[in-house]
C-alpha positions as CSV (number, residue, x, y, z in Angstrom):
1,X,100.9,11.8,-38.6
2,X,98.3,13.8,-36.4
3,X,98.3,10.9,-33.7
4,X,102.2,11.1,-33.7
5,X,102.1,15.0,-33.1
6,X,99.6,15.0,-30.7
7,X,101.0,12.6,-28.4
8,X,104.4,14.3,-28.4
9,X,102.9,17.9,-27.8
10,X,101.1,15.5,-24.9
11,X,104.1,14.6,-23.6
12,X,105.9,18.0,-23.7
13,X,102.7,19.8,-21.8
14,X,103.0,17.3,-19.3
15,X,107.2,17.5,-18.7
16,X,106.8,19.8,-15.4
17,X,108.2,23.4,-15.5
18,X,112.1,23.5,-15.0
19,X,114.7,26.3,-15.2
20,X,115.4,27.3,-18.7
21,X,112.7,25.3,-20.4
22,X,111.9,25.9,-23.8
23,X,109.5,24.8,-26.6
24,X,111.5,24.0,-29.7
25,X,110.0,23.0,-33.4
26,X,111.3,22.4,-36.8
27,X,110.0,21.9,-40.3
28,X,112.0,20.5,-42.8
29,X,110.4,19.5,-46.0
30,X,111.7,18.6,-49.6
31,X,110.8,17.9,-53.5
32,X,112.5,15.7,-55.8
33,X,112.2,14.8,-59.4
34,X,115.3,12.6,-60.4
35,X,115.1,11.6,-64.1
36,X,117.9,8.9,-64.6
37,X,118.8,7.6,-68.1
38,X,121.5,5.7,-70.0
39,X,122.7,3.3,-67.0
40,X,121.0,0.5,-68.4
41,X,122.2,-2.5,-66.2
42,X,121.5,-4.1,-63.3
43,X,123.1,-1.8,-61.1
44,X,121.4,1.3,-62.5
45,X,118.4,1.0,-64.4
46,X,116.6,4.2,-66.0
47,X,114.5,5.0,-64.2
48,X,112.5,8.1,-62.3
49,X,112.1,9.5,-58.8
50,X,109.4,11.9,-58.0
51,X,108.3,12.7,-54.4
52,X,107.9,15.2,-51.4
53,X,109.1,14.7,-47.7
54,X,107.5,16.2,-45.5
55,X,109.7,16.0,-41.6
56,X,107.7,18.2,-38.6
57,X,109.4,18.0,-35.8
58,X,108.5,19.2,-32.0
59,X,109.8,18.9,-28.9
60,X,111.4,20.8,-25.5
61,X,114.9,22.2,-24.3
62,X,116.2,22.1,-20.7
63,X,119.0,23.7,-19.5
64,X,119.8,26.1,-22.3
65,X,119.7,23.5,-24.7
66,X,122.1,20.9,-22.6
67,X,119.0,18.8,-23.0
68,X,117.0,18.2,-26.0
69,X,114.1,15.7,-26.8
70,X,111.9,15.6,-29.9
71,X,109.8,13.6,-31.8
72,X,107.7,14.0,-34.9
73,X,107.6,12.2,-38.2
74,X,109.3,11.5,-41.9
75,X,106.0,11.6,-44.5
76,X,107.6,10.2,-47.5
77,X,105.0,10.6,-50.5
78,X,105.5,10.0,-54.2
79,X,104.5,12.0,-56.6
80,X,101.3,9.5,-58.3
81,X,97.6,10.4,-58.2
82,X,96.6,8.5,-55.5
83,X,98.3,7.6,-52.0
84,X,100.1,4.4,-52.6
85,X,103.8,4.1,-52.0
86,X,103.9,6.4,-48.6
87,X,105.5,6.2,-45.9
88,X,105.1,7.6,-42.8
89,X,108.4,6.9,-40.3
90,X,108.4,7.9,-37.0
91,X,111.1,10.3,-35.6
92,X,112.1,10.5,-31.8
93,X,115.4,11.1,-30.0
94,X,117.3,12.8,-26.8
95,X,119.9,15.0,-27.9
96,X,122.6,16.1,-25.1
97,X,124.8,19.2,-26.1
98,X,127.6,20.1,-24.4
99,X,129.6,23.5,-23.9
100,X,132.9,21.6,-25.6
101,X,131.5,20.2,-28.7
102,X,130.6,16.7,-27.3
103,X,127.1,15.7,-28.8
104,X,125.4,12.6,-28.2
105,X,121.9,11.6,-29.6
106,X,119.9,8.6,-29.0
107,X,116.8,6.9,-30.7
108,X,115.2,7.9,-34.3
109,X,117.0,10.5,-35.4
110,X,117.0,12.6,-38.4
111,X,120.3,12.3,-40.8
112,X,120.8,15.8,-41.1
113,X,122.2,15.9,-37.8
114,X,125.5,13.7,-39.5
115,X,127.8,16.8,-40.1
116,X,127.9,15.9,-43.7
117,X,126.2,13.5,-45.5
118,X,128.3,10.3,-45.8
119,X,130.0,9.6,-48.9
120,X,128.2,8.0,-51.9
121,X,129.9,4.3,-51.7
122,X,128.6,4.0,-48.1
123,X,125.0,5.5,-48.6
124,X,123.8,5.4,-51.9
125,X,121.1,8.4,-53.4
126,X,118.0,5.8,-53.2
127,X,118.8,5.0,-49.7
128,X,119.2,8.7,-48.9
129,X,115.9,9.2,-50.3
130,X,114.0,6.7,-48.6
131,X,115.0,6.4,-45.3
132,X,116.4,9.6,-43.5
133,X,116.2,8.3,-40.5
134,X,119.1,7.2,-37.9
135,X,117.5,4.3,-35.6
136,X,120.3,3.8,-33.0
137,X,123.2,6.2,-31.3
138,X,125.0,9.0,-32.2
139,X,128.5,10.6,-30.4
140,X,130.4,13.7,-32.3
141,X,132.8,15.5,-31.0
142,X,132.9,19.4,-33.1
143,X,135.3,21.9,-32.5
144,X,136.6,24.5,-34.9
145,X,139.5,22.7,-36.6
146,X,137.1,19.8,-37.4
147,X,134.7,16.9,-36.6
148,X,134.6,13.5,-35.5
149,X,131.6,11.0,-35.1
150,X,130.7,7.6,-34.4
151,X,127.2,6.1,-34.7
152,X,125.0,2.8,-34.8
153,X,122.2,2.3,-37.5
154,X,120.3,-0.9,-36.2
155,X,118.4,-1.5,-39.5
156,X,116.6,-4.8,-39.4
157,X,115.3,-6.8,-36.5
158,X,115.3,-10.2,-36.7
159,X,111.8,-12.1,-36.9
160,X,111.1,-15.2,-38.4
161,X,111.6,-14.3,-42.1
162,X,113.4,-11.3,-41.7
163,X,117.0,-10.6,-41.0
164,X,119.2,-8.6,-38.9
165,X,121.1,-6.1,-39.9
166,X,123.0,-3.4,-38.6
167,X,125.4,-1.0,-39.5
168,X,128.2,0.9,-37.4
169,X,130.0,4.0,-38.7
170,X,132.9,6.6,-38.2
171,X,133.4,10.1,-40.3
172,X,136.5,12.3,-39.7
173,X,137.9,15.3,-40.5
174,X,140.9,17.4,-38.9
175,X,142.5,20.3,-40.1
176,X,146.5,20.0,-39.0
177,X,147.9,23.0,-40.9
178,X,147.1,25.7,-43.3
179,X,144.3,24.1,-46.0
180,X,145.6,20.4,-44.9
181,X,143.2,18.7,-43.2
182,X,143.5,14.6,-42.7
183,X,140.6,12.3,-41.7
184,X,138.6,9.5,-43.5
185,X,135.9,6.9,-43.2
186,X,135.2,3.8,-41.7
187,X,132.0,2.2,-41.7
188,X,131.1,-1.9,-40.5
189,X,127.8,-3.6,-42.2
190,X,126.6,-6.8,-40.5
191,X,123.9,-9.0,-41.9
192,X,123.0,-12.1,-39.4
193,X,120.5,-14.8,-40.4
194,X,116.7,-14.9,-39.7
195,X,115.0,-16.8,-37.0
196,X,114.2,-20.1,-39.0
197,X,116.9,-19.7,-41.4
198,X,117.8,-22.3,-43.6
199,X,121.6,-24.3,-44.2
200,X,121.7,-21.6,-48.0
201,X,121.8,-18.7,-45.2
202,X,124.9,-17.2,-43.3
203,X,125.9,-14.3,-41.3
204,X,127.8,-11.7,-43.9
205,X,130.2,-8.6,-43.2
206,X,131.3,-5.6,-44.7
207,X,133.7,-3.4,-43.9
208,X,135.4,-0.2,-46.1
209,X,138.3,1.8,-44.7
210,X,139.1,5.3,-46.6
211,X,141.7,7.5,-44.8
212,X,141.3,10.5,-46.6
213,X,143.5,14.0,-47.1
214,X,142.5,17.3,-47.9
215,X,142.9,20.7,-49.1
216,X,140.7,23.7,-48.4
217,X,141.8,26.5,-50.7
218,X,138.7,28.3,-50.6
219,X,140.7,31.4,-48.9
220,X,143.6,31.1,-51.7
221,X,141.5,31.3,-54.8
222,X,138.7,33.7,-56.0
223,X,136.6,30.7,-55.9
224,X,133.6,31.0,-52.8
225,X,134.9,27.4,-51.9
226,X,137.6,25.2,-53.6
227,X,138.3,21.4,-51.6
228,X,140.1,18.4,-52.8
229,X,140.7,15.3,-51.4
230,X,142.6,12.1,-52.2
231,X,142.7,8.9,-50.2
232,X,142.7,4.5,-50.2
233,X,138.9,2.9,-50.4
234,X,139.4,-0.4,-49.3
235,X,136.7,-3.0,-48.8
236,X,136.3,-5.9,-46.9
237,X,133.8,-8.8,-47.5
238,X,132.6,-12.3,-46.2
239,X,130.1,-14.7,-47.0
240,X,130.7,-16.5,-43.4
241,X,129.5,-19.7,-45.1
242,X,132.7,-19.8,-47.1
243,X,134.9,-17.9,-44.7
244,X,136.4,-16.7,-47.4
245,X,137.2,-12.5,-47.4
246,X,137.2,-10.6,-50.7
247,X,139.3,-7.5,-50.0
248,X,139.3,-5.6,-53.2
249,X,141.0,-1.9,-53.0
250,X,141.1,1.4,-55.1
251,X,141.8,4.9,-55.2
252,X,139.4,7.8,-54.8
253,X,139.4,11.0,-55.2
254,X,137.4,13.7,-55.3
255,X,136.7,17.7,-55.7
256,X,134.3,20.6,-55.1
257,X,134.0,24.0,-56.3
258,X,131.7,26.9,-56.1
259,X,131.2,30.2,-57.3
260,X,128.2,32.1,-56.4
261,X,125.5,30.2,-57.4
262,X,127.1,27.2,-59.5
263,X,128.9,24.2,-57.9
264,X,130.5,21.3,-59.6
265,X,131.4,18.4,-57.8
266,X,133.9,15.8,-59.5
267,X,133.9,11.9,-57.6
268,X,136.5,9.6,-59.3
269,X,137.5,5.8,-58.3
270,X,139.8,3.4,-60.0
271,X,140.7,-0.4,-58.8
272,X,139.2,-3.2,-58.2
273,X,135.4,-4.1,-58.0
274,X,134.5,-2.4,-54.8
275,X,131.7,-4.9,-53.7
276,X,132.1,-7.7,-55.4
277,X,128.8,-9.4,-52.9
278,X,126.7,-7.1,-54.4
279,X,125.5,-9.6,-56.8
280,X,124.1,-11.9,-54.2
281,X,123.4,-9.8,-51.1
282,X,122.4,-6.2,-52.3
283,X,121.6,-3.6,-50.3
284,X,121.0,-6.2,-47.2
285,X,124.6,-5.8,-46.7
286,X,125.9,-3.1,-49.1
287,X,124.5,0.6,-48.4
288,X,126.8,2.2,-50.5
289,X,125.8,3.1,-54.3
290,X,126.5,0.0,-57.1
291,X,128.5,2.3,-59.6
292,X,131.0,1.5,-57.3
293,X,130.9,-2.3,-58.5
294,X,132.9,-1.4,-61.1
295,X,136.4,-0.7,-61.8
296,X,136.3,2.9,-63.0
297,X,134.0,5.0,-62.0
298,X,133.4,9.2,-62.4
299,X,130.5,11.0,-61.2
300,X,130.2,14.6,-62.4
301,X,127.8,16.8,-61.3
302,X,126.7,20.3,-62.0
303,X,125.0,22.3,-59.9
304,X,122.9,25.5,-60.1
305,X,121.6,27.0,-57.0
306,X,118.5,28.9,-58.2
307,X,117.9,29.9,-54.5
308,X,120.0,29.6,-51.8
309,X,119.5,31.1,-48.5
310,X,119.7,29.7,-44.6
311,X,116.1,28.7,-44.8
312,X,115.8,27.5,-48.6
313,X,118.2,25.7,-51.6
314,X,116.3,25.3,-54.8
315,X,118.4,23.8,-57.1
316,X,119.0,22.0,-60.8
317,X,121.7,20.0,-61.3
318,X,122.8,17.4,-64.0
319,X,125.2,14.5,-63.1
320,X,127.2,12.0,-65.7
321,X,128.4,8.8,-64.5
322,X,131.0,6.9,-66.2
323,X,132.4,3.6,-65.4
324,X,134.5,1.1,-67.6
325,X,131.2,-0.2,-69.4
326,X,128.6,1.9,-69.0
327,X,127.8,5.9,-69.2
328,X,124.7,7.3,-67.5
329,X,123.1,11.1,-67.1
330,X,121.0,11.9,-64.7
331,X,118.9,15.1,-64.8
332,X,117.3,16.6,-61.2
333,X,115.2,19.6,-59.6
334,X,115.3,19.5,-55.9
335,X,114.2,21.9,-53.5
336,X,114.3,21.6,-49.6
337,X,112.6,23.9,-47.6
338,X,113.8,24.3,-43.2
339,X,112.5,26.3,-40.7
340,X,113.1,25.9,-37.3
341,X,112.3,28.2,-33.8
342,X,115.9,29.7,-33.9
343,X,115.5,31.3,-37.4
344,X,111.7,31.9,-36.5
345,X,112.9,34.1,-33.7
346,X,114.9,36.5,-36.3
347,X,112.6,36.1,-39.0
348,X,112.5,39.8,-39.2
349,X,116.5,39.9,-40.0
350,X,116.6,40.0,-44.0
351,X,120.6,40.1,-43.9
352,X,121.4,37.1,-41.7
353,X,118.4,35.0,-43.3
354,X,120.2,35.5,-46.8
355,X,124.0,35.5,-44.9
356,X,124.3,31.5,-45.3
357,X,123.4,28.6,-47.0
358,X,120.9,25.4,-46.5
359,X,122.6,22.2,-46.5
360,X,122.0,20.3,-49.6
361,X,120.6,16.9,-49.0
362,X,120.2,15.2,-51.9
C-alpha cells in the first residue's frame, strides 16, 4: 500500500502548477462482523464475516473541481490472527464534474460514488463486501428532481483459463409529481469463454429489467423518512450453447422507514425463480444475491444507528430472510468511518458535522 501512495503523491508533485489547483484526500474505512445462521442450503450457508477495509485515497483538483484524478487503494483484511485472506486492490480514476449535474468517471473507481447502492438482486452483500471497486466507466446525470446513471464493470479478462466477463448497468430515479417518482433498473451480465476453451464451454447472458415506482412521504408523515416502491423484476437468461432463453418474471416490492435513530427496511419478491443458471454458472454470470433463486422471498431488516453523523454510522442491525423453503437470521455490527479534505476544512463546525448522515454501505 505504501508503494501505491507514494507514487500517486509522485505524480501529483510533479502535475505543474495551474489555476485553481488543489490537493484533495479521503479516508474511508469500515468494520464488519456478519453472523449468518439458519439458511442452511446451497445458496446461503451459515456462515460468518469478519473484517476491516481500509480505502485512503489521494489525489488533485483543477479547475474548481471540473477536474478530478485520484488514486489510492482498497486494503481488504479479515479479521484472523495472521495475514492471510487480504487483499489489497488498487484504486485510480479521472472524475469530470460539471456545473449541470453531468459526471463522468473513468478507471478504478470506488462504488460509493453509485448514488445508491444497487439493489440486492443485482449485487449481492458478499460481493459488496469484497470487491468495492468499479473497474470501467461511469456517466450520471444529477439534478434535484432525481438521478440517472449508466456504467461498465469489466470484471474478468480473458487469459488462457480464465474468462471474460463484464457487466453493464443503468439506475434511475425521477420525481414527476408530488411524492411520485418513476425510474427502475437495468443491468446486462456477459460471460464469454476462455482462451483455450473447450466444446462444454459457451458465451452466457444475463439480463434483468425492473421499472420501478415510488412514493416519498417523508414530508407527509412524522416519520424522518418514509419510501415505497413497487415495480416488474424480470430476468433474462442464455446458455448460448443451447440458445435457449429462460425469462422468468416476478414482482418486487419494497419499503423504508426511519425515525431518529431506528430504520427498518422491508424487501419482498414473489414469481418465478429469478435465476434459474445460478446452479451451473454462479456468480460468473449472476451478481445479484441467490435468495432471489427462489419463488418467495422477504428480507427484513432492522436497523439501529448507534452513531450517525456526516463523518461516522455505527450501527447494529438484524435481518430475517424468508423464502418458500427456507428461513434465515442474520445478525450484524458495522461501522464505517469517512473523512475527506471538504469536511477537514470545517472540522471546527460541530453543528454541520452532526447536521447529516454517512451513507450506509453495507
Amino acid at each position: 500500500m505504501r508503494n501505491w501512495l507514494l507514487a500517486i503523491l509522485t505524480l501529483i508533485l510533479t502535475i505543474p502548477p495551474l489555476a485553481a489547483q488543489e490537493v484533495e484526500w479521503s479516508v474511508d474505512a469500515s468494520i464488519l462482523l456478519n453472523n449468518r445462521e439458519g439458511g442452511d442450503d446451497s445458496y446461503s450457508p451459515d456462515q460468518t464475516f469478519a473484517f476491516t477495509r481500509l480505502a485512503p485515497e489521494l489525489g488533485v483538483s483543477l479547475m474548481e473541481g471540473r477536474h478530478v484524478l485520484k488514486g489510492g487503494v482498497a486494503w481488504y483484511q479479515p479479521m484472523i490472527d495472521n495475514m492471510k485472506g487480504y487483499k489489497v486492490l488498487p484504486t485510480l480514476y479521472y472524475r469530470y464534474n460539471d456545473d449541470n449535474g453531468w459526471h463522468v468517471t473513468a478507471g478504478l473507481l470506488p462504488r460509493t460514488l453509485m448514488v445508491k447502492r444497487a439493489p440486492r438482486y443485482m449485487w449481492s452483500d458478499s460481493l459488496n463486501y469484497c470487491q468495492p471497486n468499479i473497474r470501467g466507466i461511469m456517466a450520471q446525470l444529477i439534478k434535484p428532481a432525481g438521478y440517472s446513471e449508466l456504467l461498465v464493470d469489466w470484471r474478468q479478462m480473458q487469459t488462457e483459463h480464465q474468462r471474460e466477463a463484464f457487466t453493464i448497468m443503468s439506475n434511475n430515479d425521477w420525481r414527476i409529481a408530488g411524492p411520485l417518482s418513476l425510474g427502475g433498473h437495468v443491468q446486462y451480465s456477459h460471460l464469454a469463454m476462455s482462451r483455450n476453451h473447450d466444446e462444454s464451454e459457451h458465451v452466457n447472458d444475463d439480463i434483468i429489467i425492473n421499472p420501478m415506482a415510488s412514493l416519498d412521504l417523508s414530508q407527509r408523515t412524522a416519520l424522518d423518512s418514509l419510501r415505497l416502491s413497487a415495480g416488474a423484476l424480470i430476468g433474462m437468461q442464455r446458455d448460448r450453447g443451447t440458445e435457449q432463453w429462460d425469462k422468468p418474471a416476478g414482482f418486487i416490492a419494497t419499503a423504508t422507514a426511519r425515525w431518529r435513530w431506528i430504520e427498518l427496511d422491508e424487501t419482498f419478491y414473489t414469481g418465478q425463480r429469478l435465476m434459474p443458471l445460478y446452479d451451473k454458472f454462479g456468480s460468473q454470470l449472476i451478481q445479484g444475491d441467490p435468495y432471489f433463486n427462489h419463488k418467495t422471498y422477504s428480507r427484513t431488516d432492522l436497523v439501529f444507528h448507534i452513531v450517525n453523523n456526516r463523518f461516522v454510522d455505527l450501527t447494529g442491525s438484524f435481518s430475517l430472510h424468508a423464502t418458500d423453503k427456507k428461513t434465515g437470521f442474520w445478525q450484524q455490527i458495522a461501522c464505517r468511518f469517512y473523512i475527506d479534505s471538504n469536511l477537514w476544512k470545517r472540522r471546527h463546525d460541530h453543528d454541520y458535522l452532526k447536521s447529516g448522515h454517512l451513507q450506509q454501505i453495507y
